[in-house]
C-alpha positions in Angstrom: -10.0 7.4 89.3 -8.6 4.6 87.2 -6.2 2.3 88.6 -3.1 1.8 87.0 -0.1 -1.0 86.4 3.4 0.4 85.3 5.2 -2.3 83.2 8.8 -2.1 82.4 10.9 -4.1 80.1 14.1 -4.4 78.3 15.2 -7.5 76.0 17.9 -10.1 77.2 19.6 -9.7 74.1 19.9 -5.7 74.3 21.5 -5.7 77.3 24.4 -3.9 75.9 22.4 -1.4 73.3 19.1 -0.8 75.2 18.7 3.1 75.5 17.1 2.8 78.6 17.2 -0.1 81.5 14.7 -1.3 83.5 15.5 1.3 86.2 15.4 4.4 84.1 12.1 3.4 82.6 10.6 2.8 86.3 11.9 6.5 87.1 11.0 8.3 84.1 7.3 6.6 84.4 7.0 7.2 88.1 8.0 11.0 87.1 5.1 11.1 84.4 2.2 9.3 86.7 3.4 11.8 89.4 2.5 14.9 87.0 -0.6 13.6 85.4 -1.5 12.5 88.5 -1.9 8.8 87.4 -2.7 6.3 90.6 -0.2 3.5 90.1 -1.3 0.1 91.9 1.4 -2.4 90.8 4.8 -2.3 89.0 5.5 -5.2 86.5 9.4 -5.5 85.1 10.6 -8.2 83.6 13.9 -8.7 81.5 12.3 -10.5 78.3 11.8 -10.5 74.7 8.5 -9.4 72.9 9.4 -11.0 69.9 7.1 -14.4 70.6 4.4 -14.0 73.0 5.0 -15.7 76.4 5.9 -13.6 78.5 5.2 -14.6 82.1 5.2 -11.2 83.6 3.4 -9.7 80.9 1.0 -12.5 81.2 0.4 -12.2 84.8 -0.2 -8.4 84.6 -2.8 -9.0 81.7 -4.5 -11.8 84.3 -5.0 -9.3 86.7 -6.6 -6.7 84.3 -9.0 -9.2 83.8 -10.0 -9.6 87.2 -10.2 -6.1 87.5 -7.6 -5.2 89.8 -6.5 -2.5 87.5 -8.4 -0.6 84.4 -5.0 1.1 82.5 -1.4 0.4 81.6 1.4 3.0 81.9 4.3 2.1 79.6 6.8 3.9 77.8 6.2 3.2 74.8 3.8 0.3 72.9 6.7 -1.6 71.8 7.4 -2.5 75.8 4.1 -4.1 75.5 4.1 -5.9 72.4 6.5 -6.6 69.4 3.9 -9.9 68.2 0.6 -10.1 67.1 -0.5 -12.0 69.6 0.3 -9.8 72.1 -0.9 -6.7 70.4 -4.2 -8.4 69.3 -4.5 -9.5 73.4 -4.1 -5.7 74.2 -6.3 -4.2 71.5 -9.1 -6.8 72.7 -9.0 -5.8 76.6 -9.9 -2.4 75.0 -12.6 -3.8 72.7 -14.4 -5.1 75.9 -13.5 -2.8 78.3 -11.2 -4.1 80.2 -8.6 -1.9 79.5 -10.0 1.8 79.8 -7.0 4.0 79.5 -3.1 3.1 78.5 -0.3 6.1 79.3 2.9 6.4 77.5 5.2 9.8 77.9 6.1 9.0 73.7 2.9 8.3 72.7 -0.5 9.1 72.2 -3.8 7.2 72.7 -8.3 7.0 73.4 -9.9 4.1 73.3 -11.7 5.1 70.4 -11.8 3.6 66.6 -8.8 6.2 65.8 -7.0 5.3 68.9 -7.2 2.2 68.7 -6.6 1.9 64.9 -3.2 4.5 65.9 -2.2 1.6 68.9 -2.5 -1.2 66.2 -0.2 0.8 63.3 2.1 1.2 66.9 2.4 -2.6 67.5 2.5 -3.6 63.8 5.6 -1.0 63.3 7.1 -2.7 66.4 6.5 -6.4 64.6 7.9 -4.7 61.3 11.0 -3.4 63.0 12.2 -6.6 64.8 11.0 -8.8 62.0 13.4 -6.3 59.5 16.4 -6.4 62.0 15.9 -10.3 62.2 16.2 -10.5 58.6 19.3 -8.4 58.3 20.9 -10.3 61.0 20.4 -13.6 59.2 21.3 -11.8 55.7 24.4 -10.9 57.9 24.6 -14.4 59.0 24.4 -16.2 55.6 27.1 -13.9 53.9 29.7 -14.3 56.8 28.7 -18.3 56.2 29.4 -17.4 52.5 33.0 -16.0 52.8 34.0 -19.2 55.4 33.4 -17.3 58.9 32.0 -18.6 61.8 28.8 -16.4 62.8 29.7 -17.4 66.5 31.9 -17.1 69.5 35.5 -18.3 68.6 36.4 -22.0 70.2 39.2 -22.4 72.5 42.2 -21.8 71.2 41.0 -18.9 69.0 39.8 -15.5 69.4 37.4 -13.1 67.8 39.1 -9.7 66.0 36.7 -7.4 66.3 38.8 -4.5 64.3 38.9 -7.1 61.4 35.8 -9.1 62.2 38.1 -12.9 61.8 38.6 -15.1 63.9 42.5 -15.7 64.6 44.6 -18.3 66.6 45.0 -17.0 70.4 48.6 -17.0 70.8 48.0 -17.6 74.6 46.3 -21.0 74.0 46.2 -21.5 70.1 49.2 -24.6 71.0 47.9 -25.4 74.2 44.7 -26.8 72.8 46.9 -28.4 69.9 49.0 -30.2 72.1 45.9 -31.6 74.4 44.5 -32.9 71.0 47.6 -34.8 69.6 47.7 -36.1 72.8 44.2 -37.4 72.9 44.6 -38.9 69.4 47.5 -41.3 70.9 44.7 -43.1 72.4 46.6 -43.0 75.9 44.1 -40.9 77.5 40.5 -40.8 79.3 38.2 -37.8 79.3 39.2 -37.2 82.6 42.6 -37.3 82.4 42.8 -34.8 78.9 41.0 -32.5 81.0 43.5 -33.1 83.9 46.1 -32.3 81.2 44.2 -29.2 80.1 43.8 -27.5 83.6 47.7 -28.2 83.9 48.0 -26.2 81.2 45.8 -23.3 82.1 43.1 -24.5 79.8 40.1 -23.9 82.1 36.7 -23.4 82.6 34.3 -20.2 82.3 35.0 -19.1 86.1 38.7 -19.3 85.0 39.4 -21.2 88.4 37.7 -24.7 87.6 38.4 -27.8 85.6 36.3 -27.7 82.0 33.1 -29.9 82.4 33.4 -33.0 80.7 31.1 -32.6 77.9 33.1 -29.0 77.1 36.1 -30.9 76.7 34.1 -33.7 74.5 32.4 -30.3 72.5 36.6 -29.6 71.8 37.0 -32.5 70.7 34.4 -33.5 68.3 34.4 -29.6 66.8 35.5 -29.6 63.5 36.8 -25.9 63.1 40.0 -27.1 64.6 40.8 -29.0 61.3 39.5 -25.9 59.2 35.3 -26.2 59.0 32.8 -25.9 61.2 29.4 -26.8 62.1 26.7 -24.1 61.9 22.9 -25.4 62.4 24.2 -28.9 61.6 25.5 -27.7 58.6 29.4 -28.1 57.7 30.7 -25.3 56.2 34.6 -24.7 54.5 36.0 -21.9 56.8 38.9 -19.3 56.2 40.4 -19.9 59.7 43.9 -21.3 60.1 43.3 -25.2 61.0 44.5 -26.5 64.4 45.2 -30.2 63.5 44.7 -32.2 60.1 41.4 -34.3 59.0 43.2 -37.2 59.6 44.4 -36.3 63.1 40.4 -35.0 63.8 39.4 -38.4 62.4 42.0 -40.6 64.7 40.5 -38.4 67.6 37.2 -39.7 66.9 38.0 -43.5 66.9 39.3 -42.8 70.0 35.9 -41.8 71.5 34.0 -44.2 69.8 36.3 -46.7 72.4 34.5 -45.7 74.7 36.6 -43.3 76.2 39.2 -45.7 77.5 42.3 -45.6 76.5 44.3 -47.9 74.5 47.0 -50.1 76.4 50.2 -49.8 75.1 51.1 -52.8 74.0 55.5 -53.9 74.6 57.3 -53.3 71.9 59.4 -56.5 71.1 62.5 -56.0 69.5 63.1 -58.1 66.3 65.7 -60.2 65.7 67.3 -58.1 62.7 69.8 -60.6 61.4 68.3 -63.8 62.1 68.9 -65.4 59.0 71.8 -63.1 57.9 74.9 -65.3 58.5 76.1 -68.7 59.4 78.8 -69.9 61.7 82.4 -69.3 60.4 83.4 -72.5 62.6 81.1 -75.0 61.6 79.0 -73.3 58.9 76.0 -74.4 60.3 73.4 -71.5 61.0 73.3 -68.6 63.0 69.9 -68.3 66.1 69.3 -66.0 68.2 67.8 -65.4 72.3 66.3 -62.8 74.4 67.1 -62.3 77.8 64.9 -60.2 80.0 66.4 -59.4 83.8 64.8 -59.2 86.7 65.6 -55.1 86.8 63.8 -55.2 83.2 66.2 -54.6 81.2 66.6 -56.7 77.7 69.3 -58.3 76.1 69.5 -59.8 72.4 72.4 -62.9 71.9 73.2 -64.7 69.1 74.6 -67.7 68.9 75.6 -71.2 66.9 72.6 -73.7 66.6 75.8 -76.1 67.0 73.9 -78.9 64.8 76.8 -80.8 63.4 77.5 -83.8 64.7 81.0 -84.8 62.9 82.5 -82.0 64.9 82.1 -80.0 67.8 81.5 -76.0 67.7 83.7 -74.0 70.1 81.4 -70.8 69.5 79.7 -69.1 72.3 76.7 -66.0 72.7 77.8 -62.8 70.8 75.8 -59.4 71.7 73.7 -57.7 69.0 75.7 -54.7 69.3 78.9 -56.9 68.8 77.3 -59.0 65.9 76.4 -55.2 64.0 80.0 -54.5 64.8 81.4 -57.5 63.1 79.0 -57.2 59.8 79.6 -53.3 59.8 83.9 -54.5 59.5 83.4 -57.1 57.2 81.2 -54.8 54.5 83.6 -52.1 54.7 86.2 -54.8 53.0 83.9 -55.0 50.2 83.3 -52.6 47.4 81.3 -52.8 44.1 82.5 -52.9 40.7 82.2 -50.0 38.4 79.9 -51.9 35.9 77.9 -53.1 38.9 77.9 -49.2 39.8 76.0 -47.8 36.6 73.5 -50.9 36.8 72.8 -50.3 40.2 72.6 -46.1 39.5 70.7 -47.2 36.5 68.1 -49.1 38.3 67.6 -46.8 40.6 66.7 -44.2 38.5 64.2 -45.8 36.7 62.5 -46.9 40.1 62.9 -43.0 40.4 60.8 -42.1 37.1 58.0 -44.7 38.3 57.4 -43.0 41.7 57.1 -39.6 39.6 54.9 -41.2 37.2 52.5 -42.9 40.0 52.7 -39.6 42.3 51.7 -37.3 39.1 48.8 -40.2 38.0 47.6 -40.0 41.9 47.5 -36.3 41.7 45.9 -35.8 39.0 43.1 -38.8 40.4 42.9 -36.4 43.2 42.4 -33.2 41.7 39.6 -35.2 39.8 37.9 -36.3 42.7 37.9 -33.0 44.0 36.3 -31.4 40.7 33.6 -34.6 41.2 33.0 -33.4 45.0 32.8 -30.0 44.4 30.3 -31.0 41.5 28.0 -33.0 43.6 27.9 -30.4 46.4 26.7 -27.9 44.1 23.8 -30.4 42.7 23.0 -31.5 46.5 22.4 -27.4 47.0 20.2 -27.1 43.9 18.2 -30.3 44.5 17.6 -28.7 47.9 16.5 -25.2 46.8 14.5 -27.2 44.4 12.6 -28.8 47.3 13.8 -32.4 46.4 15.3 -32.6 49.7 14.5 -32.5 53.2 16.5 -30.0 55.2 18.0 -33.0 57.2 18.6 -35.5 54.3 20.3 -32.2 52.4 22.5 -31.7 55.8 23.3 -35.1 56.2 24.4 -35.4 52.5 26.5 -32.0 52.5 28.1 -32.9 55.4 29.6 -36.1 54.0 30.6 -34.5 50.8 32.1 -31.8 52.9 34.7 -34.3 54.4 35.5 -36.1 51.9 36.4 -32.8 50.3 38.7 -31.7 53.1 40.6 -35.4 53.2 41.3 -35.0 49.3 42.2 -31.3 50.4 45.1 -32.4 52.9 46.5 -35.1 50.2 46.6 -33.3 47.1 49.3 -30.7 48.2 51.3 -33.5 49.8 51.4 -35.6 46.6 51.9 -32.6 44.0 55.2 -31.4 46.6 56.4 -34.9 45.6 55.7 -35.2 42.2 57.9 -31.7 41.6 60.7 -33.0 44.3 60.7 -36.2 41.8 61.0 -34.2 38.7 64.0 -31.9 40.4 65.8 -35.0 41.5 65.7 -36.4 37.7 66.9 -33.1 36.6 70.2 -33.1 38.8 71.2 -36.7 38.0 73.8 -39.3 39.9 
């Protein structure tokens, strides 16, 4: 009586739509050896796709048939054995020399004779045919969703997947969460560590929903493009229909801000100008008008301005004056003065002529824009054809898209901004003084 080994095995990616698991196979071929009175040595299972040969499990069993520790296979069906050529041709061999004398399946039929085994190869070529057909729908799928601007992945933080709609929308749970965490990066006022610290305070967390993000997850979030409207698909940058997170410029500010090596940026004082240094002169002596700063112990600072008391035919009585009180005195003094009428129309006059210019130079810049654009858009479509063509090498073409793509997206984000002013111009002109 022929000994036999009963393999089992279900893909890692069908986990979800696999007709039957590992366990049912293992019952219903335990079931069939039972009535055909089959003597089963060994059982082999293994979770693992038979799309590329590899398979240690699969390997191990067929190292054993070769030793002779077992003469037949029980399966349920040849496609558990073999979805590659490889693996078929490995089979089909062990036959050819004997090795294999008998292989069971309860759904199909097989001798090892010239039909039989001609029947077992037309089995594991349909098997090759069927995932190579489904892997080419599933790209075909792939490249269209890349076509209409949708991401053929997971949705990043911050986002979710609609599967009624098949989109990918802002998560209204974590959509400004993530937003705020990357203005704040952006500042330059952070470390890694500490935007992460600020993320778990928010109840941005990682995949056990319990732990701080690993670093490089929070570096993936902030380097990933879809949050300013594309994203990155096989190194590829691709326009996506999404609603952006952030702006390209914001993204790009985020970047600098890695490249300095993750420290952040110390916030330098602030030092408060002396605003009317220069303005006015003593009323006393006529001489001019300086100012100090005064810094107390508790911190706080104070601004005086005084006299520079340089005359010396007479000696200035004037002592420190306050900014606040200096503002106060100008702010009195220009309320006594008003403009004459003719001064009036000049000055109205003037100022709508700077008016026109702006409009001018906004509607010159827009239009400069919208011909860059046109240029972009141009050389993206030559950069596809020269690669198609074969003139370029997939990473050269990548490299060169990817550019293009941003420069796109920057002229993008300006255009509206400029053309909004360009019409608020040509309103304002419209309603007069």
């Amino acid at each position: 009586m022929p000994k036999y080994f009963l393999y089992a095995r279900k893909s890692t990616d069908e986990e979800e739509r696999q007709v039957f698991s590992i366990e049912a196979q293992v019952t219903e071929l335990r079931e069939y050896a039972k009535r055909e009175g089959l003597f089963v040595v060994r059982e082999f299972t293994e979770s693992q796709t038979a799309k590329e040969p590899g398979r240690p499990v699969f390997n191990q069993m067929l190292a054993e048939i070769e030793k002779g520790t077992a003469e037949g296979i029980l399966a349920w069906n040849p496609d558990r054995l073999a979805r590659n050529s490889i693996d078929g041709g490995r089979i089909i061999y062990l036959v050819d020399t004997g090795k294999i004398k008998s292989l069971k399946f309860p759904t199909f039929w097989f001798e090892p004779t010239p039909q039989g085994k001609f029947m077992l190869s037309v089995a594991f070529g349909q098997a090759k045919y069927y995932t190579d057909n489904l892997r080419e729908n599933i790209l075909r799928g792939i490249r269209q969703k890349l076509r209409r601007g949708e991401l053929p992945a997971k949705a990043p933080l911050g986002y979710l997947n609609e599967p009624r709609l098949r989109t990918i929308e802002p998560d209204p749970k974590t959509f400004n969460k993530v937003k705020q965490c990357l203005e704040a990066f952006a500042t330059g006022n952070y470390t890694l560590s500490q935007i992460r610290d600020k993320m778990f305070s928010l109840g941005l967390v990682g995949a056990r929903n319990k732990e701080k993000m690993p670093l490089s997850s929070v570096e993936h979030i902030l380097t990933n493009p879809f949050y300013y409207g594309y994203f990155r698909y096989k190194g590829e940058l691709y326009q996506g229909t999404h609603k952006p997170m952030i702006t390209k410029k914001l993204f790009d500010r985020i970047q600098e801000v890695l490249k300095d090596r993750y420290k952040p940026r110390k916030k330098q004082k602030e030092i408060k100008p002396f605003i009317f240094l220069g303005f006015a002169r003593c009323g006393e002596c006529g001489y001019a008008i300086t100012a100090e700063r005064h810094i107390k112990k508790s911190g706080l600072e104070f601004v005086y301005y005084r006299c520079t008391k340089k005359s010396k035919t007479m000696k200035c009585t004037q002592g420190f004056l306050r900014d606040e009180r200096f503002a106060e005195q100008i702010k009195e003094n220009v309320q006594r003065v008003s403009l004459p009428d003719e001064w009036r129309e000049r000055f109205l006059s003037k100022v709508d002529e700077w008016q026109k210019e702006a409009h001018q130079t906004s509607g010159f810049v827009t239009q400069n824009l919208k011909s860059e654009l046109n240029k972009v858009k141009t050389k993206i479509e030559r950069l596809t054809d020269a690669y198609l063509e074969g003139s370029l090498e997939l990473s050269e073409f990548q490299e060169k898209k990817n550019s293009l793509m941003e420069q796109k997206k920057e002229i993008e984000e300006d255009y509206p901004r400029l053309s909004e002013k360009a019409v608020i111009g040509s309103n304002s002109q419209g309603t007069g003084y």
